[in-house]
N, C-alpha and C positions, 0 to 999 in steps of 0.2 A: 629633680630632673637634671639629669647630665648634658652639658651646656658644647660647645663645639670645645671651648678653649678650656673645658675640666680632660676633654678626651685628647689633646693636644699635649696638658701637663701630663696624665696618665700614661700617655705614649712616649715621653720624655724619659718620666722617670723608671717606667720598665726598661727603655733600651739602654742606659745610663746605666742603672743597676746588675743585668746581665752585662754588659762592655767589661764593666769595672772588676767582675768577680774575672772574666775571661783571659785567656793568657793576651797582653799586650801585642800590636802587632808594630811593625806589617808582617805581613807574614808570606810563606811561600811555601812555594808545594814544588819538593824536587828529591833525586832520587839519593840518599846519603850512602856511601858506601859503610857497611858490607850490603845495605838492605836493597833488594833485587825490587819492590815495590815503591810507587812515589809515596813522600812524607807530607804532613803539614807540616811549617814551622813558622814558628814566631823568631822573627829576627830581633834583638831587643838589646841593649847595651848594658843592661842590671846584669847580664849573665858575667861570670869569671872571664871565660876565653871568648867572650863577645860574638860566639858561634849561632847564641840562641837556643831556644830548649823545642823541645815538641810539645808538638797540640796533640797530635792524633796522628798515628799509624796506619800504612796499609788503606792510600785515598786510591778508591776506586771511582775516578769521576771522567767525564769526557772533559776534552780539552778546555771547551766554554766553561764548564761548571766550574772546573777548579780558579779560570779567569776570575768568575764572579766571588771565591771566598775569598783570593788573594786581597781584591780589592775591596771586597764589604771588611774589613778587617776591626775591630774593635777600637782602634782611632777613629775610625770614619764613623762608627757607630756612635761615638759619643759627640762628635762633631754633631751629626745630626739631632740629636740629643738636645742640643746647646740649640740650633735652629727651633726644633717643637715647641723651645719653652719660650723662647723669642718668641714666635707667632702667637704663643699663647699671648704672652703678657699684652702683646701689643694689641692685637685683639680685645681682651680687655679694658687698656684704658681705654678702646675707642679709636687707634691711629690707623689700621687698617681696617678692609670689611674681612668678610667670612675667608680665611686663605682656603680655595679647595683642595691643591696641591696639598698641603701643606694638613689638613685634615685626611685626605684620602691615605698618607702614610702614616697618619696617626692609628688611622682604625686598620691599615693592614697592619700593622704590630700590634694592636691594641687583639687582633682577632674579629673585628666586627664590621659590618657593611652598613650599618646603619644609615 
């Protein structure tokens, strides 16, 4: 039986695992010349001329949307990450009760309503 704080680790370590494979951020979506569409990019300082590389070309998103990838950006993914497994553990040995919060972002990542 899957327990609140195995679905807390498991949400952990999926967002952890996708962050880490994904280009580091933060990232930003803006228009690079020559290119006439907005861009993603990760702004990042491992690059040569510390300009950043691209995620992904050609974001066709409203203004909100692109708000929200700027800022979910793969630091903050793994920030969160670091929280899930914290709740887990603590949960655990017993120092807090059930976190709902904290479970309900487990199972939207995890995929499930449970």
């Amino acid at each position: 039986m899957t327990t609140p704080a195995d679905e807390l680790r498991a949400a952990a370590d999926k967002l952890r695992r996708i962050c880490n494979a994904a280009a580091p951020g933060p990232w930003t979506i803006s228009k690079v010349s020559p290119y006439t569409d907005p861009l993603l990019m990760s702004r990042f300082e491992e690059t040569p001329d510390n300009e950043g590389v691209l995620v992904v070309g050609n974001v066709d998103l409203e203004p909100e949307d692109q708000a929200v990838v700027q800022l979910l950006h793969p630091g903050v993914g793994v920030a969160l990450a670091d929280w899930l497994e914290w709740q887990s553990a603590a949960l655990t040995e017993g120092h807090i009760a059930l976190p709902d919060a904290a479970l309900a972002v487990a199972r939207a990542i995890n995929g499930s309503t449970r």
